[in-house]
MARVEXVEX-144867 format. One record per atom (N, C-alpha, C): residue in three letters; atom name; x, z, y. Coordinates in Angstrom, 1 decimal. Atoms other than C-alpha are relative to their C-alpha. Example, Ala and Ser with C-alpha at 12.3 -4.5 7.8 and 13.67 -1.06 7.14 Angstrom:
 zalo voke   east     up  north
  Ala    N    0.9    0.0   -1.2
  Ala   CA   12.3    7.8   -4.5
  Ala    C    0.9    0.0    1.2
  Ser    N   -0.9    0.0   -1.1
  Ser   CA   13.7    7.1   -1.1
  Ser    C   -0.8    0.8    1.1
***
This chain:
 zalo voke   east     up  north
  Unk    N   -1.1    0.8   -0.5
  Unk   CA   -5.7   10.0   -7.9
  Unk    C    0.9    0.8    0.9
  Unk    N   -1.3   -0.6   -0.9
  Unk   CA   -2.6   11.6   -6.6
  Unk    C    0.9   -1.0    1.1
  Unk    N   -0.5    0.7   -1.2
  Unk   CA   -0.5    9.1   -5.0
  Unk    C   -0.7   -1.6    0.5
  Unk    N    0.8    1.7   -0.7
  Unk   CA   -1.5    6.1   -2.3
  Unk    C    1.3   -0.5    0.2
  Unk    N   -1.4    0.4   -0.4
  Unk   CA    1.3    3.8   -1.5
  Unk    C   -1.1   -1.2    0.9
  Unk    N    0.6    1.3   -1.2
  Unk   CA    0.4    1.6    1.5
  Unk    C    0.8   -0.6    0.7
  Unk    N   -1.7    1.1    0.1
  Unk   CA    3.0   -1.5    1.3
  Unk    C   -0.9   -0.6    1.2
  Unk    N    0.4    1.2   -1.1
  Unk   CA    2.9   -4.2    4.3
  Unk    C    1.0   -0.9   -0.7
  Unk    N   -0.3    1.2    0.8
  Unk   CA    3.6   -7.7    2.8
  Unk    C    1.5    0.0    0.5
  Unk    N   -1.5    0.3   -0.4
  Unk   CA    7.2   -9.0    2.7
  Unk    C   -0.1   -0.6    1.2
  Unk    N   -0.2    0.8   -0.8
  Unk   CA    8.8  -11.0    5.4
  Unk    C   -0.6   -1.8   -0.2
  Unk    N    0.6    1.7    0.3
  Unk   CA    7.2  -15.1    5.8
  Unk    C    0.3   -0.9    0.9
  Unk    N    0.3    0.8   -0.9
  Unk   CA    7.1  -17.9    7.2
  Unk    C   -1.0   -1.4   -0.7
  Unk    N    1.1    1.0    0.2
  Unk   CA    4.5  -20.1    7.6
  Unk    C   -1.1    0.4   -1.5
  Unk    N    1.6   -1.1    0.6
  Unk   CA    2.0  -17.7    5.3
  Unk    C    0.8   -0.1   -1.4
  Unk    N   -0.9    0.2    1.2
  Unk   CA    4.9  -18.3    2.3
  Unk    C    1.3    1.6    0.2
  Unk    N   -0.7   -0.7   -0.1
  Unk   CA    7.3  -15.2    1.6
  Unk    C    1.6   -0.7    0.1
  Unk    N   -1.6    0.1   -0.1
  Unk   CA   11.0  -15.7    3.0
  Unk    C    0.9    0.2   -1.8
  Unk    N   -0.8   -0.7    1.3
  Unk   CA   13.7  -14.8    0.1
  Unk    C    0.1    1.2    0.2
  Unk    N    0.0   -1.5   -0.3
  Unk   CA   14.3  -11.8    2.0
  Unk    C   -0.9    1.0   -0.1
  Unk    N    0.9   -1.1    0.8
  Unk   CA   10.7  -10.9    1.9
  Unk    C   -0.3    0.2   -1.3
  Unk    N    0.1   -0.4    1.2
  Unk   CA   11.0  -11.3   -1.5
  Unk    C    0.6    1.1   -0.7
  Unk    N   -1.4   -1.0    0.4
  Unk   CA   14.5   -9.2   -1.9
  Unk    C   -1.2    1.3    0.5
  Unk    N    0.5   -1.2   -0.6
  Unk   CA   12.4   -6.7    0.4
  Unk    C   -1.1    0.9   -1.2
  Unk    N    1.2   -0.5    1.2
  Unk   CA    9.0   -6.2   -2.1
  Unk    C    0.9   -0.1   -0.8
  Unk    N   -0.5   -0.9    1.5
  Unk   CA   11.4   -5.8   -5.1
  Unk    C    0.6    1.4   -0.1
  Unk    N   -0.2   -1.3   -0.2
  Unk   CA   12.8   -3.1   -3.5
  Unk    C   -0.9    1.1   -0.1
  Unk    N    1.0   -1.1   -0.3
  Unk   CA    9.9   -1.5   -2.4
  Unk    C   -0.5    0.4   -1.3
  Unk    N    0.2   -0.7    1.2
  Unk   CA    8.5   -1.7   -5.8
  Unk    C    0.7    0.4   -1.1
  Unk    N   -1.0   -1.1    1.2
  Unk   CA   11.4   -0.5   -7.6
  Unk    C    0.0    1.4    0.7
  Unk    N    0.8   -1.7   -0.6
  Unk   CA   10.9    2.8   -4.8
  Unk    C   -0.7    0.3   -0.5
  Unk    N    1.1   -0.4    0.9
  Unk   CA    7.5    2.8   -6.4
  Unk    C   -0.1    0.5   -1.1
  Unk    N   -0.3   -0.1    1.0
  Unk   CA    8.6    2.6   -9.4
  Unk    C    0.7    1.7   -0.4
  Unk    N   -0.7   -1.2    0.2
  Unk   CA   10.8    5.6   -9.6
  Unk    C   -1.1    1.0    0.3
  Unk    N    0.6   -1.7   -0.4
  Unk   CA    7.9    8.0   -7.8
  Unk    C   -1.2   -0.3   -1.3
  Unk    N    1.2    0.2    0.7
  Unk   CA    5.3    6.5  -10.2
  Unk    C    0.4    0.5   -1.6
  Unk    N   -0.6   -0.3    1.2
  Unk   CA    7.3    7.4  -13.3
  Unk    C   -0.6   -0.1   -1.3
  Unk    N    1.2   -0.1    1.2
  Unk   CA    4.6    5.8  -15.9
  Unk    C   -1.2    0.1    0.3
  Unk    N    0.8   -0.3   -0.7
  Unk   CA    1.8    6.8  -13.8
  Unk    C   -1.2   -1.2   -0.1
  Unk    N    1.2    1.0   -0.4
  Unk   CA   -2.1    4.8  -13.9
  Unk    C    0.1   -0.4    1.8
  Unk    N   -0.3    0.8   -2.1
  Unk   CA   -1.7    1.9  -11.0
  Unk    C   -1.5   -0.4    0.2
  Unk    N    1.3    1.1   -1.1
  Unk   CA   -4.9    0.3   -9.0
  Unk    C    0.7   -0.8    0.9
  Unk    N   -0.2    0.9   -1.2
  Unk   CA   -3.5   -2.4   -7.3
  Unk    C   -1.1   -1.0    0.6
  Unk    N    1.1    0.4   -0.7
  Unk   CA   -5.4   -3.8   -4.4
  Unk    C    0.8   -0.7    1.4
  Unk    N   -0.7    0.6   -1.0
  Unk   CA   -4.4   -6.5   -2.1
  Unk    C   -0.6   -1.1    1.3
  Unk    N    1.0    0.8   -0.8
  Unk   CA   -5.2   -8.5    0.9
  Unk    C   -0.3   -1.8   -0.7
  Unk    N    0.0    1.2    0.3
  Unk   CA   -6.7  -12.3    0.2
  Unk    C    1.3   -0.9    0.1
  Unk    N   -0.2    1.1   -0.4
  Unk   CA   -4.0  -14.0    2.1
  Unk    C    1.5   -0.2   -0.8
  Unk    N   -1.3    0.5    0.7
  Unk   CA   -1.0  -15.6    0.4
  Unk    C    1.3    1.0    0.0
  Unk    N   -1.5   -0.6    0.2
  Unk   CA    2.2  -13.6    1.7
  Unk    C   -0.6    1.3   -0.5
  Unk    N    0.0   -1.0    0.5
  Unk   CA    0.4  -10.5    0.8
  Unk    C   -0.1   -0.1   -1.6
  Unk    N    0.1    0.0    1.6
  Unk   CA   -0.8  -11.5   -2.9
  Unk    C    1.1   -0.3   -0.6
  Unk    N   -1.1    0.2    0.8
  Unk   CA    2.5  -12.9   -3.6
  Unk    C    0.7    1.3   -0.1
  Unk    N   -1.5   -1.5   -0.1
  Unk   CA    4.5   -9.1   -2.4
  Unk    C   -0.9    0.3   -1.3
  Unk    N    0.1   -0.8    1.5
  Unk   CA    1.6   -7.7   -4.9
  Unk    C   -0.1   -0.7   -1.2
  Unk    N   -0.3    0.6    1.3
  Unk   CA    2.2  -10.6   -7.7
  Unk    C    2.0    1.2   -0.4
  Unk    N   -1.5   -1.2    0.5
  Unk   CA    6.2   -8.8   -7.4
  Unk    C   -0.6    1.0    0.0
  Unk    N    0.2   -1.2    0.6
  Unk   CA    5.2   -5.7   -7.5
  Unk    C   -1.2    0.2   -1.1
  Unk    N    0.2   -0.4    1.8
  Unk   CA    3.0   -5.9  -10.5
  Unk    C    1.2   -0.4   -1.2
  Unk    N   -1.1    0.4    1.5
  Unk   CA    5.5   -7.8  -12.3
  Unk    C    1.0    1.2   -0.2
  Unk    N   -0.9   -0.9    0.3
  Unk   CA    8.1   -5.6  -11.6
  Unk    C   -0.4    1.5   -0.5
  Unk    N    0.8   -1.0    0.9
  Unk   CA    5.9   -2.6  -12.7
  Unk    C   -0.6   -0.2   -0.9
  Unk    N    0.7   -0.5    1.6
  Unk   CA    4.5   -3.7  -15.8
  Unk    C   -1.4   -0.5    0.5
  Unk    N    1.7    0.0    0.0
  Unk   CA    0.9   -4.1  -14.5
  Unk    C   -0.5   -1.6    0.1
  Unk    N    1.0    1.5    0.1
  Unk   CA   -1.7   -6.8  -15.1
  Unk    C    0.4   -0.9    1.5
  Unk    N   -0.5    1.5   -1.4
  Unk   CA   -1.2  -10.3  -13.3
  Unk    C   -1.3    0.2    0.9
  Unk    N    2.1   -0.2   -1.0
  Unk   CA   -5.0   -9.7  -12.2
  Unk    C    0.1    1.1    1.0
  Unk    N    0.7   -1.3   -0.4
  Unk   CA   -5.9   -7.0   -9.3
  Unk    C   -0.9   -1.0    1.2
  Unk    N    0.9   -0.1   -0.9
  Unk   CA   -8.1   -6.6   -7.1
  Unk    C    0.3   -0.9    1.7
  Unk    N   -0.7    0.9   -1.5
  Unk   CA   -7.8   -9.4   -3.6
  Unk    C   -1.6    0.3    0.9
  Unk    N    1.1   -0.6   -1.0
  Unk   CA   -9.9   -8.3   -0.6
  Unk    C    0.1   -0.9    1.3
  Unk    N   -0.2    0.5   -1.7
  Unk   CA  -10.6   -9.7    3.1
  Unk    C   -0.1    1.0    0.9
  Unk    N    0.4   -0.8   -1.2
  Unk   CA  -10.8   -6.7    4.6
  Unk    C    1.7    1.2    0.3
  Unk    N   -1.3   -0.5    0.4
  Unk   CA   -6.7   -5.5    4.4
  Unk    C    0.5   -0.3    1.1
  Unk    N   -0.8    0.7   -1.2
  Unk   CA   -6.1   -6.7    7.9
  Unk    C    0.1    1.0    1.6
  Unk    N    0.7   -1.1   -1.2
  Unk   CA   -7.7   -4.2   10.3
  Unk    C    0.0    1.1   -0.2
  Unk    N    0.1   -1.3   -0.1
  Unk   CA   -7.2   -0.8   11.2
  Unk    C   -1.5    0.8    0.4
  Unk    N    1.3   -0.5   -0.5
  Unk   CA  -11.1    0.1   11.7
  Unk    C   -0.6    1.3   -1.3
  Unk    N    0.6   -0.8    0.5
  Unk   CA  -13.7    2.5   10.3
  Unk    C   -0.2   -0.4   -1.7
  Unk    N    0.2    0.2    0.9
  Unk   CA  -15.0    0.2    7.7
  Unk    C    0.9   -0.2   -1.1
  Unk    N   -0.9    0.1    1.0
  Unk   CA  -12.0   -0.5    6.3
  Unk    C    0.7    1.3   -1.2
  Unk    N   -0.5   -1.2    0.6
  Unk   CA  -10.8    3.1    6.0
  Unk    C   -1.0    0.4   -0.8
  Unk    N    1.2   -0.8    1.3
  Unk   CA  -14.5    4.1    3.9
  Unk    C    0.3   -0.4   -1.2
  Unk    N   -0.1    0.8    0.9
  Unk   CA  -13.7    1.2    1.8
  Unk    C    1.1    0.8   -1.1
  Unk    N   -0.9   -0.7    1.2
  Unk   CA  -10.4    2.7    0.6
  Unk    C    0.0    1.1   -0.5
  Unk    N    0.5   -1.4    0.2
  Unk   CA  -11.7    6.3    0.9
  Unk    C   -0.6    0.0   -1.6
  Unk    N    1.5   -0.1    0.8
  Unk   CA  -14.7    5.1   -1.7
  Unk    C    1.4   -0.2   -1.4
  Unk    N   -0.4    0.6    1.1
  Unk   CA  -11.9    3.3   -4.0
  Unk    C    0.9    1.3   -0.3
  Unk    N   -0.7   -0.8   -0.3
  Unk   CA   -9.6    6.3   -3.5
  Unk    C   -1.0    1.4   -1.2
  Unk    N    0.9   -1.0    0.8
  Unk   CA  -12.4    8.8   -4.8
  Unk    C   -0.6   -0.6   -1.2
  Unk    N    0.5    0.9    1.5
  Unk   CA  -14.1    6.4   -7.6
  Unk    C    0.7   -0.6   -0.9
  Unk    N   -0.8    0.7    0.9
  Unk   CA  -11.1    5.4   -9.2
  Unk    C    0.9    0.8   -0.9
  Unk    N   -0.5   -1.1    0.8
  Unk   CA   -9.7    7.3  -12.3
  Unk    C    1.4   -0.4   -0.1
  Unk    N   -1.2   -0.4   -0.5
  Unk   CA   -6.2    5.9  -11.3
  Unk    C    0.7    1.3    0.0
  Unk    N   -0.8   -1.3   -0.6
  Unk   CA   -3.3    8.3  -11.1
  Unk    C    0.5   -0.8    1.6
  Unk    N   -0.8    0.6   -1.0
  Unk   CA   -2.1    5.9   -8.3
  Unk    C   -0.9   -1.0    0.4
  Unk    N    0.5    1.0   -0.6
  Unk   CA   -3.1    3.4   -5.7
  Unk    C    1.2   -0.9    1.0
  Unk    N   -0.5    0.4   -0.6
  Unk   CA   -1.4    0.8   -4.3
  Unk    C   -0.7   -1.3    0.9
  Unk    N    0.7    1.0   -0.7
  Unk   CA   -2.5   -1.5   -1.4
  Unk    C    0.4   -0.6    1.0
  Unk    N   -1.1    1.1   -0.9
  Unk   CA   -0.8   -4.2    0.0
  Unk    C   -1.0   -0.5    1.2
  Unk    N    0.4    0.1   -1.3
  Unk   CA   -1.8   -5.1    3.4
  Unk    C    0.4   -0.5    1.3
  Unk    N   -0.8    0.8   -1.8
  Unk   CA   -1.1   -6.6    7.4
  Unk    C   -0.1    1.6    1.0
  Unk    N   -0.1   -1.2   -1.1
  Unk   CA   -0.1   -4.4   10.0
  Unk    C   -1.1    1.0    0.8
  Unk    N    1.4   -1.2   -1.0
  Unk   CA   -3.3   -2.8   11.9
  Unk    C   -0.2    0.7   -1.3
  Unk    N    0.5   -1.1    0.9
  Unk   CA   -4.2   -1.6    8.5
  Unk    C    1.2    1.2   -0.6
  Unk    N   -1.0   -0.9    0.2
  Unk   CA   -1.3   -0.4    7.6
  Unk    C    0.9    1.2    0.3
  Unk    N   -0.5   -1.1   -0.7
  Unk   CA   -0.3    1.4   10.4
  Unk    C   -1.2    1.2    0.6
  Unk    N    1.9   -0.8   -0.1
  Unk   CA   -4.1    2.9   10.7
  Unk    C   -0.2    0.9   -1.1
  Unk    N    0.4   -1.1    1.2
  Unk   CA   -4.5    4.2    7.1
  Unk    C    0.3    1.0    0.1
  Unk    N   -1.2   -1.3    0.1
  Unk   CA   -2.2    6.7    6.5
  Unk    C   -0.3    0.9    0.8
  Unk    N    0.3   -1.2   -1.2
  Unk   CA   -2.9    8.3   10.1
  Unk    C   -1.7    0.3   -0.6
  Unk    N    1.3   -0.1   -0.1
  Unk   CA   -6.6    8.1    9.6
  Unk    C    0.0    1.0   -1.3
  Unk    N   -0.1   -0.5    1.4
  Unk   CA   -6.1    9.5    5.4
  Unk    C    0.4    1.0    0.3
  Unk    N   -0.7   -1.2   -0.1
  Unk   CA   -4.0   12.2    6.8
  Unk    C   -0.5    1.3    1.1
  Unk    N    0.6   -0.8   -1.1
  Unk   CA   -6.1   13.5    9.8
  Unk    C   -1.2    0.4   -0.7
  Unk    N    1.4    0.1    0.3
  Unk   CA   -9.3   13.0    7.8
  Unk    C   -0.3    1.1   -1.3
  Unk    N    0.5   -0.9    1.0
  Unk   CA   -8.9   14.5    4.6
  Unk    C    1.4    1.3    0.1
  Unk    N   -0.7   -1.1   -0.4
  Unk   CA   -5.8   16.9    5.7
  Unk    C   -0.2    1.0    0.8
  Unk    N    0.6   -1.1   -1.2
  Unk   CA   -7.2   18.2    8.7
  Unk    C    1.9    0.0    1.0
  Unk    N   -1.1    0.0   -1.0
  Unk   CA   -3.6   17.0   10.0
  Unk    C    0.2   -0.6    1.1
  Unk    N    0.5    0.7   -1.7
  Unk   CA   -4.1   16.4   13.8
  Unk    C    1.5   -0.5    0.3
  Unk    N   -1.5    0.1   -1.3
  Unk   CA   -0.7   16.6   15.5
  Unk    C    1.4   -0.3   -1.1
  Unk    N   -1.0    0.6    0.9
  Unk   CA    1.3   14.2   12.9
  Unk    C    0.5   -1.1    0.4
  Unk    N    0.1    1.4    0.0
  Unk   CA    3.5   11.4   13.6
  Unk    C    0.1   -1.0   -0.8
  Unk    N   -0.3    1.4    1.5
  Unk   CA    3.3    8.2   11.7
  Unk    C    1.1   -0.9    0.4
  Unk    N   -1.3    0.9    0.1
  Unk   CA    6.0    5.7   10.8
  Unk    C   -0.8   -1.0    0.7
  Unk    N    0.9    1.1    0.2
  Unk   CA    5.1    2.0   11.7
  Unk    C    1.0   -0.7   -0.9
  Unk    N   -1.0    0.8    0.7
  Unk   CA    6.5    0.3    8.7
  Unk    C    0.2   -1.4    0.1
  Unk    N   -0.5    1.2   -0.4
  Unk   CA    8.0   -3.1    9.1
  Unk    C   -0.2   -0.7   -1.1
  Unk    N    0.1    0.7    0.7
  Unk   CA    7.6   -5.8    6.7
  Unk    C    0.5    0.4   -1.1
  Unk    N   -0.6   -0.2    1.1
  Unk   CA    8.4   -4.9    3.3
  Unk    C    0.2    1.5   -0.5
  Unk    N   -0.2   -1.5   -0.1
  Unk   CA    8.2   -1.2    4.0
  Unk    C   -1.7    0.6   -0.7
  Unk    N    1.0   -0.5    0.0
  Unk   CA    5.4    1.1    2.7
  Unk    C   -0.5    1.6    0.4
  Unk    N    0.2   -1.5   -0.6
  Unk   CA    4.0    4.8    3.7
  Unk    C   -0.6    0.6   -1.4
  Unk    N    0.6   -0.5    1.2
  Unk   CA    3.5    6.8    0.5
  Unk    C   -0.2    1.4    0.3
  Unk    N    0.4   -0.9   -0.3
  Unk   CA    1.3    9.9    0.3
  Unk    C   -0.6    0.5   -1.2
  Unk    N    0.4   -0.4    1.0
  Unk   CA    1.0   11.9   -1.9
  Unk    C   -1.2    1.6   -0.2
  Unk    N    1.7   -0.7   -0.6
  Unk   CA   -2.6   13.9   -2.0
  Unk    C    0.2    1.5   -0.4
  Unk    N    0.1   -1.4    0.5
  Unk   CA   -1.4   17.0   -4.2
  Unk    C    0.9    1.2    1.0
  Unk    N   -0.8   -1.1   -0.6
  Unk   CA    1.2   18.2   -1.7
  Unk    C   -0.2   -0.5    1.7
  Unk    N    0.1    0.9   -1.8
  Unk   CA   -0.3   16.2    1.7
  Unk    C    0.9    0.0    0.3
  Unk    N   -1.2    0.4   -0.4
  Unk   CA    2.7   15.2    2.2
  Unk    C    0.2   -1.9    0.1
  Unk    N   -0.3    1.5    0.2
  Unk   CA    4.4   11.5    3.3
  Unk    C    0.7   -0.5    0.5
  Unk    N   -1.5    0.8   -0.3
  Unk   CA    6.9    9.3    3.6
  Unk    C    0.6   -1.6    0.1
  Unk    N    0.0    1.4    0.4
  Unk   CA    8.0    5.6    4.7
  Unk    C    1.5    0.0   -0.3
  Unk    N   -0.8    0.5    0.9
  Unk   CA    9.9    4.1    2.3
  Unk    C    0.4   -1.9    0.0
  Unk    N   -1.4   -0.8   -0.1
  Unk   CA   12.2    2.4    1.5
  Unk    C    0.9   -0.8    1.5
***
């Protein structure tokens, strides 16, 4: 697996995506879209409503199955959570990963992915805002919040 993209759900209210957060996830996954160029997806998202809806648009708008993967554990920036994606990350014959998510995790991964298996200590991270994602791409440790 070469690239992670680690989206945080659109904008909401009341656990329903705004219009805006909708405008926002079609962006983001048309960003995706262009780096992914064809590329095997794994999408992987949290249980709760505004997030499965950003990854319902972004499979549609990528082509990929209406089905993926819904989790309870996409909320928290902790240990357990980071093995989880590590495990899915290394066991998955994906060219790509995508994993929609709430804030602690989102602004946790990336730093933790990047210290852990880069050995990059003294990096700073974005905190992306609603609709934003952090993509990282494993062959050149390199990364970037988008869009």
């Amino acid at each position: 697996m070469r690239h992670i993209f680690i989206a945080r759900h659109g904008d909401y209210i009341g656990n329903e995506l705004t219009v805006t957060g909708e405008q926002d996830i079609e962006r983001l996954a048309d960003s995706i879209g262009e780096i992914l160029n064809g590329n095997s997806v794994y999408l992987i998202s949290s249980e709760v409503k505004r997030a499965v809806r950003s990854a319902d648009i972004i499979a549609e708008k990528l082509g990929l199955p209406a089905e993926f993967k819904k989790v309870d554990w996409l909320f928290n920036g902790n240990h357990e959570t980071y093995e989880r994606m590590d495990s899915i990350i290394q066991y998955n014959n994906k060219d790509a990963l995508i994993a929609v998510g709430h804030k602690g995790f989102v602004n946790g991964y990336p730093l933790y992915y990047m210290r852990h298996h880069h050995e990059l200590n003294n990096i700073n991270f974005f905190r992306p805002k609603k609709g934003q994602y952090i993509y990282i791409d494993r062959q050149t440790s390199s990364h970037i919040l988008l869009p």
